[in-house]
Backbone as XML, in Angstrom:
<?xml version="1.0"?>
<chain id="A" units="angstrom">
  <residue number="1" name="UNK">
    <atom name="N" x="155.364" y="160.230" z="83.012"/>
    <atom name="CA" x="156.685" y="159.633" z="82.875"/>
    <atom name="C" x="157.625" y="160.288" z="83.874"/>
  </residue>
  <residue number="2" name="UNK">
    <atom name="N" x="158.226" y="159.746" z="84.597"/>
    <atom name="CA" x="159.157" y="159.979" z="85.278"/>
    <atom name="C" x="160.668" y="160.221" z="85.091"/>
  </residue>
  <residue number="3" name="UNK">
    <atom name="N" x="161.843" y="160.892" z="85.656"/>
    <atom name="CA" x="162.906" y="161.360" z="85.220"/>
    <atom name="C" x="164.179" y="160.555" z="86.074"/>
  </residue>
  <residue number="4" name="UNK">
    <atom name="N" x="164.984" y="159.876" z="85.542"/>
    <atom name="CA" x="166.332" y="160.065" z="86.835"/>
    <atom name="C" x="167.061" y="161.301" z="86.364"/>
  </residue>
  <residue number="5" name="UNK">
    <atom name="N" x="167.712" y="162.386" z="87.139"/>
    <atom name="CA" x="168.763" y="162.771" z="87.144"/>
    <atom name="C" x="169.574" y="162.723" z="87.683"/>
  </residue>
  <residue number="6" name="UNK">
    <atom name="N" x="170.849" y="162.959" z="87.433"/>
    <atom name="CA" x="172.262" y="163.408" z="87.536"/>
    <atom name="C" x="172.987" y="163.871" z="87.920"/>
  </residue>
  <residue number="7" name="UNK">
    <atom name="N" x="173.445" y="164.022" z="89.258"/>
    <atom name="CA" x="174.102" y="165.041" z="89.387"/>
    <atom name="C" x="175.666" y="165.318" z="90.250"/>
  </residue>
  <residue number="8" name="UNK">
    <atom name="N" x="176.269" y="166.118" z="90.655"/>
    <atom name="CA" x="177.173" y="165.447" z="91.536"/>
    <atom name="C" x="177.349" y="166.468" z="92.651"/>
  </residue>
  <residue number="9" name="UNK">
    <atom name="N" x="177.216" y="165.381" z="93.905"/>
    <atom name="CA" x="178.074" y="165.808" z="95.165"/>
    <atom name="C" x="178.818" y="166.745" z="95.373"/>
  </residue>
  <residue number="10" name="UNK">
    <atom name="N" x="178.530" y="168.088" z="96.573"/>
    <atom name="CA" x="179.667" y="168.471" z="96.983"/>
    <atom name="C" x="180.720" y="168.314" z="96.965"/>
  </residue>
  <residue number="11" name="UNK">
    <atom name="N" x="181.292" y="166.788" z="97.504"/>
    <atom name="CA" x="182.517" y="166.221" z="98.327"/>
    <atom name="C" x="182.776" y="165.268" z="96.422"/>
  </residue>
  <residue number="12" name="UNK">
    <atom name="N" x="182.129" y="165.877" z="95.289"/>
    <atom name="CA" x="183.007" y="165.316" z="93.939"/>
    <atom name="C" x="181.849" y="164.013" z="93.645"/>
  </residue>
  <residue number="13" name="UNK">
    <atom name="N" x="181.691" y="163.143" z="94.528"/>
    <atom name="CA" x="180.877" y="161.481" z="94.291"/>
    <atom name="C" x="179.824" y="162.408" z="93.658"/>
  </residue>
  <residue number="14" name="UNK">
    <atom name="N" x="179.043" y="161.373" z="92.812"/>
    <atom name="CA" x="177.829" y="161.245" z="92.339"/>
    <atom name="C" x="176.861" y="160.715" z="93.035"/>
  </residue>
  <residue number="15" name="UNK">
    <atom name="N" x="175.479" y="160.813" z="92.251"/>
    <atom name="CA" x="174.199" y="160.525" z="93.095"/>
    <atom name="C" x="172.917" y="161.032" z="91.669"/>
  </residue>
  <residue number="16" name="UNK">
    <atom name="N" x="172.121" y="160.240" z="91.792"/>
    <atom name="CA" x="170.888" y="160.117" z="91.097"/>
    <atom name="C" x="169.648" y="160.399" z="91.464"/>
  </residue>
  <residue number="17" name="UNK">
    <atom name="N" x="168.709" y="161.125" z="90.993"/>
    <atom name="CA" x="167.401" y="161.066" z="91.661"/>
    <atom name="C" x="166.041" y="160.266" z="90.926"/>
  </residue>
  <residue number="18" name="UNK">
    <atom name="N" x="165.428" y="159.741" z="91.238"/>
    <atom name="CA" x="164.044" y="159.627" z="90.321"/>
    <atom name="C" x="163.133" y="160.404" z="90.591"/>
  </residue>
  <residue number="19" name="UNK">
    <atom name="N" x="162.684" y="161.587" z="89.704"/>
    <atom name="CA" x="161.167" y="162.223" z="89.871"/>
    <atom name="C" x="160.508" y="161.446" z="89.571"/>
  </residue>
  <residue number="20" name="UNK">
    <atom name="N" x="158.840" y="162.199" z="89.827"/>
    <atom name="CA" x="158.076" y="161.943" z="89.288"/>
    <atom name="C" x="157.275" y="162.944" z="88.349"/>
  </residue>
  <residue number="21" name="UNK">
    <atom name="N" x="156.409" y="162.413" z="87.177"/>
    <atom name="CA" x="156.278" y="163.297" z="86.420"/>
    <atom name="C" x="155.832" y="164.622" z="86.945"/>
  </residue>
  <residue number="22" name="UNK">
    <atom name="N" x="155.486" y="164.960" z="88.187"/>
    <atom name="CA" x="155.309" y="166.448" z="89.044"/>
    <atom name="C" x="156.705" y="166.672" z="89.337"/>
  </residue>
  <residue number="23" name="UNK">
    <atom name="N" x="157.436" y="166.133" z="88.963"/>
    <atom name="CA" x="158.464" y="166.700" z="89.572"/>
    <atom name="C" x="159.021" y="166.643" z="91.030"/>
  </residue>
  <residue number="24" name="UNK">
    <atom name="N" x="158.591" y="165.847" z="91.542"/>
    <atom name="CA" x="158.684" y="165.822" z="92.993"/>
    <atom name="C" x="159.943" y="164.225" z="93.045"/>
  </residue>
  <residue number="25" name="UNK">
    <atom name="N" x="160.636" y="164.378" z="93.726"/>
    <atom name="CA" x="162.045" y="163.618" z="94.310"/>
    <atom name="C" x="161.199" y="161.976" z="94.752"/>
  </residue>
  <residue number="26" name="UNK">
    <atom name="N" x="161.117" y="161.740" z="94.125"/>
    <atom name="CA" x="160.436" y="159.828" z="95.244"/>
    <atom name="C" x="161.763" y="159.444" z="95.899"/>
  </residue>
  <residue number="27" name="UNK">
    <atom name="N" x="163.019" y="159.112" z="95.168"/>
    <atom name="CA" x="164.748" y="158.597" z="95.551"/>
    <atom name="C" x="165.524" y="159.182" z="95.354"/>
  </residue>
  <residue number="28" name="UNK">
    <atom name="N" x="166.449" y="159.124" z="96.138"/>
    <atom name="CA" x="167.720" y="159.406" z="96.428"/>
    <atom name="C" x="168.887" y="158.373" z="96.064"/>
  </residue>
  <residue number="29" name="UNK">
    <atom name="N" x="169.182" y="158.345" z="95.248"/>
    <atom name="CA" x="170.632" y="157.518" z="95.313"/>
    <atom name="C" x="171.560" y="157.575" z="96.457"/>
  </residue>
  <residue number="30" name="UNK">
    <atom name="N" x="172.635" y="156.496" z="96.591"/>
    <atom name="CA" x="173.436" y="156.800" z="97.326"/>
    <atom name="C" x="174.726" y="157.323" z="96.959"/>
  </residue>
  <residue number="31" name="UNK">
    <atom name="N" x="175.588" y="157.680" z="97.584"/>
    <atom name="CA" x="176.855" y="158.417" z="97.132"/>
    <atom name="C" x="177.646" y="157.454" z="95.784"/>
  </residue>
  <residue number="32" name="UNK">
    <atom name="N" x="178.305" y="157.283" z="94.420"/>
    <atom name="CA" x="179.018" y="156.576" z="93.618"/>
    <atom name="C" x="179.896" y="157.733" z="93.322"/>
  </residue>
  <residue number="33" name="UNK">
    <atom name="N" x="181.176" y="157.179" z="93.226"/>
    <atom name="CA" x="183.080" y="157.635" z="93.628"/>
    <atom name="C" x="182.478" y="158.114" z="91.546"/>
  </residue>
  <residue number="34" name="UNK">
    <atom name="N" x="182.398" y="157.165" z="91.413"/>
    <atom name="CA" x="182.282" y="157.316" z="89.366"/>
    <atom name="C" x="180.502" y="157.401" z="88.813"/>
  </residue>
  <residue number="35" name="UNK">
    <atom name="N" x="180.747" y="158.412" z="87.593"/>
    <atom name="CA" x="179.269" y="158.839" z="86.883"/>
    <atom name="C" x="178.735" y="157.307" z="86.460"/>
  </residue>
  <residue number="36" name="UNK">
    <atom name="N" x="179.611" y="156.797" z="85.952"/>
    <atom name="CA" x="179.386" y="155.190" z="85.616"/>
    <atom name="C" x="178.623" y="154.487" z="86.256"/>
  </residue>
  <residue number="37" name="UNK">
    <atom name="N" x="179.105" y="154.594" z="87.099"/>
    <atom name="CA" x="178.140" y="153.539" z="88.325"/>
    <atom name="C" x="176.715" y="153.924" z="88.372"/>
  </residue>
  <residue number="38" name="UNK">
    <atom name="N" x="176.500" y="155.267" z="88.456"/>
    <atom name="CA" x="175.301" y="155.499" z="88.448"/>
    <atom name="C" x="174.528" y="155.521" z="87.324"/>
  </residue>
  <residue number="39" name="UNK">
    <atom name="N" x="174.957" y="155.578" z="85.935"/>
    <atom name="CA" x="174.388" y="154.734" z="84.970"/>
    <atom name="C" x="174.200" y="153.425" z="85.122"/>
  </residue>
  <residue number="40" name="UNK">
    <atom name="N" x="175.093" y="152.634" z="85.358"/>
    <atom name="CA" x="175.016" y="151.464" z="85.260"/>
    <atom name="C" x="173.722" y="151.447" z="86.077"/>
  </residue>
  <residue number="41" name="UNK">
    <atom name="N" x="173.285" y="151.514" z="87.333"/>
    <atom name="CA" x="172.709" y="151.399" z="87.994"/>
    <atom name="C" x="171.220" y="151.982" z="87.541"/>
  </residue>
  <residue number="42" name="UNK">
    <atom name="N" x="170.905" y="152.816" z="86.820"/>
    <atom name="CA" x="170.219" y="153.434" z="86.055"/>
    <atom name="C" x="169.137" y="152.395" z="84.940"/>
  </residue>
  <residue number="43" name="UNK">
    <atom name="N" x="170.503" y="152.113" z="84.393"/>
    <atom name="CA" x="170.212" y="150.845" z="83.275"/>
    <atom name="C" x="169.428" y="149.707" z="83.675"/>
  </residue>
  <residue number="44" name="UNK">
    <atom name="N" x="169.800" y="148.914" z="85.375"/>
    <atom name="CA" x="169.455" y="147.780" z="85.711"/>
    <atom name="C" x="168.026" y="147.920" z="86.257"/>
  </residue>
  <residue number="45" name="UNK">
    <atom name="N" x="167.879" y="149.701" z="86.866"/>
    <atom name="CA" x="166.592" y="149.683" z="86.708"/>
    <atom name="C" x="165.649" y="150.096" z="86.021"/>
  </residue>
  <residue number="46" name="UNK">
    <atom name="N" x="166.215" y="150.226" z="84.994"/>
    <atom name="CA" x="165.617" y="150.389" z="83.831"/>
    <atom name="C" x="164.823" y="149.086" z="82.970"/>
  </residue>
  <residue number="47" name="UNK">
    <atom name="N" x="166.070" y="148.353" z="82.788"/>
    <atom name="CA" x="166.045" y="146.544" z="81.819"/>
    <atom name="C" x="164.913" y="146.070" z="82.865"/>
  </residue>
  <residue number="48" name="UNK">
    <atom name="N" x="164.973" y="146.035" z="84.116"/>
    <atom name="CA" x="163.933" y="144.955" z="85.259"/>
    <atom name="C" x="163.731" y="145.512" z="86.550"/>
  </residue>
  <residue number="49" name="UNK">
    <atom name="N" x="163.130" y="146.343" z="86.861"/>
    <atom name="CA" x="163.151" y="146.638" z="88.365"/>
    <atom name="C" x="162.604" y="145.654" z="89.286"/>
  </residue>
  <residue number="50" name="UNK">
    <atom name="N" x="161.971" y="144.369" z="88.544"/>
    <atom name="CA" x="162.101" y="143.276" z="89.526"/>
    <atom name="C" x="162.670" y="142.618" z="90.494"/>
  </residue>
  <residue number="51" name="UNK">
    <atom name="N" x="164.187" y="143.085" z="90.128"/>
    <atom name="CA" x="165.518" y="142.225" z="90.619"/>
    <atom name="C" x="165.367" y="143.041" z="91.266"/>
  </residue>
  <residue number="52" name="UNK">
    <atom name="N" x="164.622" y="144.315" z="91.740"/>
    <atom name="CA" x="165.206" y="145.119" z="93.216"/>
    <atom name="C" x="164.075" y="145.123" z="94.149"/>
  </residue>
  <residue number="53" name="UNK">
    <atom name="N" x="164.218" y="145.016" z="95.607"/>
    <atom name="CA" x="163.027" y="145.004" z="96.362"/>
    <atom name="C" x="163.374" y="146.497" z="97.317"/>
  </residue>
  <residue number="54" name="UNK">
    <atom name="N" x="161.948" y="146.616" z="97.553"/>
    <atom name="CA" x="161.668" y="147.695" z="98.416"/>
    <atom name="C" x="161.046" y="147.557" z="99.956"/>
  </residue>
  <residue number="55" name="UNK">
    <atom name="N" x="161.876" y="148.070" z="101.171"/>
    <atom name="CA" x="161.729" y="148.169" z="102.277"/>
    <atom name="C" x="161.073" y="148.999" z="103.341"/>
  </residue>
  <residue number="56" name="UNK">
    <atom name="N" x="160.103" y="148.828" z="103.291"/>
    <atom name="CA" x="158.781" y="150.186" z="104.325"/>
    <atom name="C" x="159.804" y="150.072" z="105.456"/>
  </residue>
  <residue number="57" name="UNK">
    <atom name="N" x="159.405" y="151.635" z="105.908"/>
    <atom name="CA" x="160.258" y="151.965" z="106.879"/>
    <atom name="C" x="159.358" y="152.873" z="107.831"/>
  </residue>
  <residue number="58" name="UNK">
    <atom name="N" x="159.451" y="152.955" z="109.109"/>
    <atom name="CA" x="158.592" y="153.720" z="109.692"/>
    <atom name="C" x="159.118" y="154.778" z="110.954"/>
  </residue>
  <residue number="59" name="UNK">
    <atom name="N" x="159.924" y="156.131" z="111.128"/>
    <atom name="CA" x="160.533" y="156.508" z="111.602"/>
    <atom name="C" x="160.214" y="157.111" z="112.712"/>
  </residue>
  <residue number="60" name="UNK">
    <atom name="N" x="160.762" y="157.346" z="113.757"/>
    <atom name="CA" x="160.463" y="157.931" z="115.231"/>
    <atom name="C" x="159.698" y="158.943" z="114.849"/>
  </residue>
  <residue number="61" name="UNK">
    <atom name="N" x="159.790" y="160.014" z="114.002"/>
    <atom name="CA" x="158.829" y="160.703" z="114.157"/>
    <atom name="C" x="157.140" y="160.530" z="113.518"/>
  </residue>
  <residue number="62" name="UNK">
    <atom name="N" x="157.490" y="159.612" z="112.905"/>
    <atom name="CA" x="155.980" y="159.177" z="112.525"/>
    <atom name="C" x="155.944" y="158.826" z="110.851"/>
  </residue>
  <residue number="63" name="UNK">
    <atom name="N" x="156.901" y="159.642" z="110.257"/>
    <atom name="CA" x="157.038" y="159.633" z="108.985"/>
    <atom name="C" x="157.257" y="158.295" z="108.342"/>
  </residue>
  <residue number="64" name="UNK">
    <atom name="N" x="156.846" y="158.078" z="106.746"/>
    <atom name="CA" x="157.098" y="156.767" z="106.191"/>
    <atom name="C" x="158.179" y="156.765" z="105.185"/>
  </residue>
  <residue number="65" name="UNK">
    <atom name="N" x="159.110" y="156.063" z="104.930"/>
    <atom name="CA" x="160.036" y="155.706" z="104.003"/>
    <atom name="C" x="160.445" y="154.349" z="103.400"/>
  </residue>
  <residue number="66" name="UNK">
    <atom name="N" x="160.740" y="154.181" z="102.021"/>
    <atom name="CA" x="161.153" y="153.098" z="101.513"/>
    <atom name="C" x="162.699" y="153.338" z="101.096"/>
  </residue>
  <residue number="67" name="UNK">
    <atom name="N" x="163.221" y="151.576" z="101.124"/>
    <atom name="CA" x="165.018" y="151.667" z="100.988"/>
    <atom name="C" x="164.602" y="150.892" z="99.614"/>
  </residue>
  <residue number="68" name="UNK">
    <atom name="N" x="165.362" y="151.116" z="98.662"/>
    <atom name="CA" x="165.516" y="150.495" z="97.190"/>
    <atom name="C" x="166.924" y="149.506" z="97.156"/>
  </residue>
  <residue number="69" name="UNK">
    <atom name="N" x="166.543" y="148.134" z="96.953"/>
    <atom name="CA" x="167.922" y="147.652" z="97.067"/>
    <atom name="C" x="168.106" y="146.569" z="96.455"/>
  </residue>
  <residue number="70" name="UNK">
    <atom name="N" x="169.309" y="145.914" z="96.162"/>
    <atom name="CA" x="169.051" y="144.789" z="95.221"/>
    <atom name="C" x="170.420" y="143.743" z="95.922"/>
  </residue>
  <residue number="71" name="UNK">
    <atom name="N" x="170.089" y="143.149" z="95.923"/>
    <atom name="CA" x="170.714" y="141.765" z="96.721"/>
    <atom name="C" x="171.508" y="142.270" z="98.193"/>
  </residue>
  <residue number="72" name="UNK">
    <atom name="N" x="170.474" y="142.744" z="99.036"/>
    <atom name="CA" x="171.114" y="143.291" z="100.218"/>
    <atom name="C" x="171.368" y="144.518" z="100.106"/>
  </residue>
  <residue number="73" name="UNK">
    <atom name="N" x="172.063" y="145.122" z="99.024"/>
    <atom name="CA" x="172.796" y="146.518" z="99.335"/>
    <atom name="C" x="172.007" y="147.536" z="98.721"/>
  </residue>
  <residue number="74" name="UNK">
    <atom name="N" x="171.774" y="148.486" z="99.912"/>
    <atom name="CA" x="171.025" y="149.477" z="99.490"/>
    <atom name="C" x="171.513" y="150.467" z="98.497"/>
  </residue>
  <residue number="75" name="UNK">
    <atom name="N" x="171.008" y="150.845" z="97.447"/>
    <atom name="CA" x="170.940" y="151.731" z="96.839"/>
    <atom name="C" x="170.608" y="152.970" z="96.632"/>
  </residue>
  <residue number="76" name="UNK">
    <atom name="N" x="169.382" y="153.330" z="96.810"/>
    <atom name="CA" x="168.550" y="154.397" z="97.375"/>
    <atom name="C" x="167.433" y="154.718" z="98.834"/>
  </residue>
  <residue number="77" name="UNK">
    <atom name="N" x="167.383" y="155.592" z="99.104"/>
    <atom name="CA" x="166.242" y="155.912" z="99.884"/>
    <atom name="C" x="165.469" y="156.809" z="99.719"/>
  </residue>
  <residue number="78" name="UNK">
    <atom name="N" x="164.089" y="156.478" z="99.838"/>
    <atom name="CA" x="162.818" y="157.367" z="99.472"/>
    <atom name="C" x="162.904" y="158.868" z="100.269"/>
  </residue>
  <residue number="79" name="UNK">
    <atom name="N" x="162.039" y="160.174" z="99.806"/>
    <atom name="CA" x="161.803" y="160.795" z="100.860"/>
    <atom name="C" x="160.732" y="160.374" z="101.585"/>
  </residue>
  <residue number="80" name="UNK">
    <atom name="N" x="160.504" y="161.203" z="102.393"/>
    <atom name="CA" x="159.413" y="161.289" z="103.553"/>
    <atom name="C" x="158.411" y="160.950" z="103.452"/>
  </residue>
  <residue number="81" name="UNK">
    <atom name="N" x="156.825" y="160.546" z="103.728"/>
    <atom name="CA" x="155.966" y="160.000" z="103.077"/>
    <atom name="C" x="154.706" y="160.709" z="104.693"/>
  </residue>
  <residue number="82" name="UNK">
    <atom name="N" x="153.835" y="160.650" z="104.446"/>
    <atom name="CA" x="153.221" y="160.760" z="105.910"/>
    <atom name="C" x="152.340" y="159.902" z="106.006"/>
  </residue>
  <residue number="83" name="UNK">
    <atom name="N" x="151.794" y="159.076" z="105.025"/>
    <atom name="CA" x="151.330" y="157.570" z="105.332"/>
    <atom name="C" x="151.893" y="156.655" z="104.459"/>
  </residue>
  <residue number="84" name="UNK">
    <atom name="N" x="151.520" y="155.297" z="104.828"/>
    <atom name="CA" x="151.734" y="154.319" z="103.899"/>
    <atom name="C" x="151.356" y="154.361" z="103.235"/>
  </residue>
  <residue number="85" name="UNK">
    <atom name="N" x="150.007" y="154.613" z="102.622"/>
    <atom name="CA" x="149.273" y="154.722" z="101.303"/>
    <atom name="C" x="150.128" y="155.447" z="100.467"/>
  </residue>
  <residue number="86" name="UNK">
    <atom name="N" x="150.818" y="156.109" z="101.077"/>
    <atom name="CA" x="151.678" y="157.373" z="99.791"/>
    <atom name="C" x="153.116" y="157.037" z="99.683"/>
  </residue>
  <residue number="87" name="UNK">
    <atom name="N" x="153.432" y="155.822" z="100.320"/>
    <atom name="CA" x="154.591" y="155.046" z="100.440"/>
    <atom name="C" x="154.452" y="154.304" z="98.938"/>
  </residue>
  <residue number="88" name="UNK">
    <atom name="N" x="153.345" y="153.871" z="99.304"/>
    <atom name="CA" x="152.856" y="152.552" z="98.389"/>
    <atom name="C" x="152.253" y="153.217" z="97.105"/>
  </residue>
  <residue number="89" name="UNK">
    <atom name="N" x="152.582" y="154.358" z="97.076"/>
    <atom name="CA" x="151.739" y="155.332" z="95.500"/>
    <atom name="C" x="153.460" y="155.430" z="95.043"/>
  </residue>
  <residue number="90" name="UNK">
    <atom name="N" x="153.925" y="155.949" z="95.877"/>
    <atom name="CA" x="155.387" y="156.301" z="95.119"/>
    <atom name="C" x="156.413" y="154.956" z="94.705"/>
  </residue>
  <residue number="91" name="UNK">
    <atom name="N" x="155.957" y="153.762" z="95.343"/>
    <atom name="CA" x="156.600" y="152.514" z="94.856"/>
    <atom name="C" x="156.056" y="152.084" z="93.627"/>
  </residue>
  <residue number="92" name="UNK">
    <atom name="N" x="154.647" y="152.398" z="93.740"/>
    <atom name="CA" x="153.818" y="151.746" z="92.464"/>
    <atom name="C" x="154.473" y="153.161" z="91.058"/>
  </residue>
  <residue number="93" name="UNK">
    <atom name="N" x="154.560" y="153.994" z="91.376"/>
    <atom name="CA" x="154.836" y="155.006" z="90.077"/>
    <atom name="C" x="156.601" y="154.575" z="90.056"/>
  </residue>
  <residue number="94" name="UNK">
    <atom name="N" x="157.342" y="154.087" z="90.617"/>
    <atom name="CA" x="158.576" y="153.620" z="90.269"/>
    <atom name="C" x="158.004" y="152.792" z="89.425"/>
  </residue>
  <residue number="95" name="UNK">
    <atom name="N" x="157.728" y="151.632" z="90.063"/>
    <atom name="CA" x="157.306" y="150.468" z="88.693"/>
    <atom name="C" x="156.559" y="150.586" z="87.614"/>
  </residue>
  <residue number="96" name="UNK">
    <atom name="N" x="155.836" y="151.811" z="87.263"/>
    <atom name="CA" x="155.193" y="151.726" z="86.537"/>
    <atom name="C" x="155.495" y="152.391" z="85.057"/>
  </residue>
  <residue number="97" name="UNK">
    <atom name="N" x="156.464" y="153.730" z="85.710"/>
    <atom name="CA" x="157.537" y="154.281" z="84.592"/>
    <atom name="C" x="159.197" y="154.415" z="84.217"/>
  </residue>
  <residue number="98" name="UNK">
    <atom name="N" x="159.338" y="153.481" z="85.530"/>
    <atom name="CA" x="160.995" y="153.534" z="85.559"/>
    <atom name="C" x="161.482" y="153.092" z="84.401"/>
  </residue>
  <residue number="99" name="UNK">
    <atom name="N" x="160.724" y="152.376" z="83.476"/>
    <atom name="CA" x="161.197" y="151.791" z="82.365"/>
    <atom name="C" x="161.212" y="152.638" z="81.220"/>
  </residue>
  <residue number="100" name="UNK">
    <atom name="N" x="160.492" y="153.361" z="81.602"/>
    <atom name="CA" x="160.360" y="154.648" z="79.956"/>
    <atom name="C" x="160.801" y="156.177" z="80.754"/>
  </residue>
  <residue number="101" name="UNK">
    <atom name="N" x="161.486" y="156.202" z="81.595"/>
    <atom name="CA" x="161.993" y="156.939" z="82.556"/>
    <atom name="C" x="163.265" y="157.913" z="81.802"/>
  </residue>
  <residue number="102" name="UNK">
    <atom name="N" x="163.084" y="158.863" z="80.905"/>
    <atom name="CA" x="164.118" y="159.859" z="80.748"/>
    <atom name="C" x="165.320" y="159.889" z="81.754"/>
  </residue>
  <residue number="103" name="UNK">
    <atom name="N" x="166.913" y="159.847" z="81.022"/>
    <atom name="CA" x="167.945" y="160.441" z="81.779"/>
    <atom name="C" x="168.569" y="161.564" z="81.779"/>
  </residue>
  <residue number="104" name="UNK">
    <atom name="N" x="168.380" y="162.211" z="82.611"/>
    <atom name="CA" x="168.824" y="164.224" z="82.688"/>
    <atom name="C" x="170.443" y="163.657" z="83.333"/>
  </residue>
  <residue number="105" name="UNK">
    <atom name="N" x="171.257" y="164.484" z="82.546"/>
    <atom name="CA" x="172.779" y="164.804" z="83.333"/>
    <atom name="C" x="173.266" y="165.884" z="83.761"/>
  </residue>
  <residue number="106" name="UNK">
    <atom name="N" x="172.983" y="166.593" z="84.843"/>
    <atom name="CA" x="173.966" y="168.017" z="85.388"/>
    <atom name="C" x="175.012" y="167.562" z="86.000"/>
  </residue>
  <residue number="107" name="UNK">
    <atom name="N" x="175.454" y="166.496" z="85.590"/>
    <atom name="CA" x="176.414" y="165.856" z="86.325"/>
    <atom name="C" x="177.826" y="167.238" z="86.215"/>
  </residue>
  <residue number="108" name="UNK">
    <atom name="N" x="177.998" y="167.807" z="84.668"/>
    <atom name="CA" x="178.936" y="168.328" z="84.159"/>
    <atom name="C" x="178.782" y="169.448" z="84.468"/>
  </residue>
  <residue number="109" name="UNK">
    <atom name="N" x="177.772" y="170.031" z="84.433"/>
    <atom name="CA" x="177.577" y="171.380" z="84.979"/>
    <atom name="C" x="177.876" y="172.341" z="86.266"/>
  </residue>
  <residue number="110" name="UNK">
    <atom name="N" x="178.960" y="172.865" z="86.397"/>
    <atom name="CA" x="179.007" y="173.747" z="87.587"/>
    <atom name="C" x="177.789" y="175.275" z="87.544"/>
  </residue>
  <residue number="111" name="UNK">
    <atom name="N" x="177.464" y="175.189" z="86.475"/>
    <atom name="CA" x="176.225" y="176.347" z="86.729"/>
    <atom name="C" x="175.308" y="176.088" z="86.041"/>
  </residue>
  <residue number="112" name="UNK">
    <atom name="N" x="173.990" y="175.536" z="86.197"/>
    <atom name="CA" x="172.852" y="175.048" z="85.303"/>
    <atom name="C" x="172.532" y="176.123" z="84.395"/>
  </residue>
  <residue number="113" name="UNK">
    <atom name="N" x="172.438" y="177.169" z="84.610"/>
    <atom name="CA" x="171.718" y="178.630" z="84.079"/>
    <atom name="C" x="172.906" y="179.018" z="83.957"/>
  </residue>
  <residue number="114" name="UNK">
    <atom name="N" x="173.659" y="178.838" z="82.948"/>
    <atom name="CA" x="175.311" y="179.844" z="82.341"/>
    <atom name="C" x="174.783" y="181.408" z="81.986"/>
  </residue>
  <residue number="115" name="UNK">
    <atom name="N" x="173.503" y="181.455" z="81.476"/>
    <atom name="CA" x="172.836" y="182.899" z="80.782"/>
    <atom name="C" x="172.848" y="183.883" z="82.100"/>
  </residue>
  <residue number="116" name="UNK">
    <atom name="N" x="171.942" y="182.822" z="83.156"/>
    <atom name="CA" x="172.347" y="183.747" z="84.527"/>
    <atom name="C" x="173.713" y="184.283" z="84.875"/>
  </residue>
  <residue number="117" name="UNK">
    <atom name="N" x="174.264" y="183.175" z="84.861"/>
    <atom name="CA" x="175.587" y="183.584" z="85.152"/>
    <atom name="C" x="176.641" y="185.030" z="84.669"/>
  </residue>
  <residue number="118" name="UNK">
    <atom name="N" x="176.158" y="185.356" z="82.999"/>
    <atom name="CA" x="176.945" y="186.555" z="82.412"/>
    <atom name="C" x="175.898" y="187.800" z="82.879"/>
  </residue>
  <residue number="119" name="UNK">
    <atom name="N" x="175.045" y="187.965" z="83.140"/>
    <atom name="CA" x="173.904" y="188.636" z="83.604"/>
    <atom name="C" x="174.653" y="189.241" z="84.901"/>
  </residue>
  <residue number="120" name="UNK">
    <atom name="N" x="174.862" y="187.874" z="85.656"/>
    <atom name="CA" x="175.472" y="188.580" z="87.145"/>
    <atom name="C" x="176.966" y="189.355" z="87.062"/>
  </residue>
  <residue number="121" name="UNK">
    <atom name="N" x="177.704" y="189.045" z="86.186"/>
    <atom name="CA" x="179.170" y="189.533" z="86.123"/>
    <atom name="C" x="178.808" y="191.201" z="85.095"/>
  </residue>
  <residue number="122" name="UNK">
    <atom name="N" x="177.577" y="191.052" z="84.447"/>
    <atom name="CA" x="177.405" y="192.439" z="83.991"/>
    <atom name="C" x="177.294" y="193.313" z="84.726"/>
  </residue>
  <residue number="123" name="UNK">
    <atom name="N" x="176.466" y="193.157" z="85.929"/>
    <atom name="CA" x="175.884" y="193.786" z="87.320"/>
    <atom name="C" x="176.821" y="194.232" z="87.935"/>
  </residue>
  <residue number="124" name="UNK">
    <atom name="N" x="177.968" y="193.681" z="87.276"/>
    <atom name="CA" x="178.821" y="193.808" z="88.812"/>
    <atom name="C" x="179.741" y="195.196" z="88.536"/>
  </residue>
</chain>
């Protein structure tokens, strides 16, 4: 089963990721001004990931990538891939658990590990 999380931007915007059950990043969201949006967006691929198509991409340096998008506008982009076959493994594990896909939020969190955090101010 796979994960989206949560989280937010440097520059304040939000952004989403989908693991996979290793834990490894398949997407990237793109930048959203509000946490909302990226639920919402969450949800739609959640209810049908039908309504969204995916775009092979093949980059100067050799590497493979897919764009996630739904009526034109991109949404996400894959990481790196070094063949198509592993393009086409990480599209097929979107579709296959995005629907039973856990939502993690660090959206709120300025320090994931708070325990770390009193640890370091003891030290000091």
């Amino acid at each position: 089963m796979g994960a989206f999380v949560i989280s937010k931007r440097f520059n304040g915007e939000y952004k989403f990721v989908f693991s996979s059950r290793k834990g490894k990043v398949i997407f990237t969201s793109v930048s959203c001004k509000a946490k909302s949006v990226c639920e919402e967006m969450i949800q739609e691929m959640k209810a049908d990931i039908s309504k969204f198509s995916f775009s092979r991409q093949k980059a100067v340096s050799g590497k493979y990538s897919f764009r996630l998008s739904k009526e034109g506008m991109v949404l996400a982009n894959s990481r790196k891939y070094t063949t198509e076959l592993r393009v086409q493994k990480g599209i097929d594990e979107i579709v296959k658990d995005v629907a039973s896909a856990e939502i993690l939020d660090f959206s709120e969190n300025d320090f994931v590990f708070p325990d770390a955090e009193v640890i370091f101010q003891e030290d000091e």
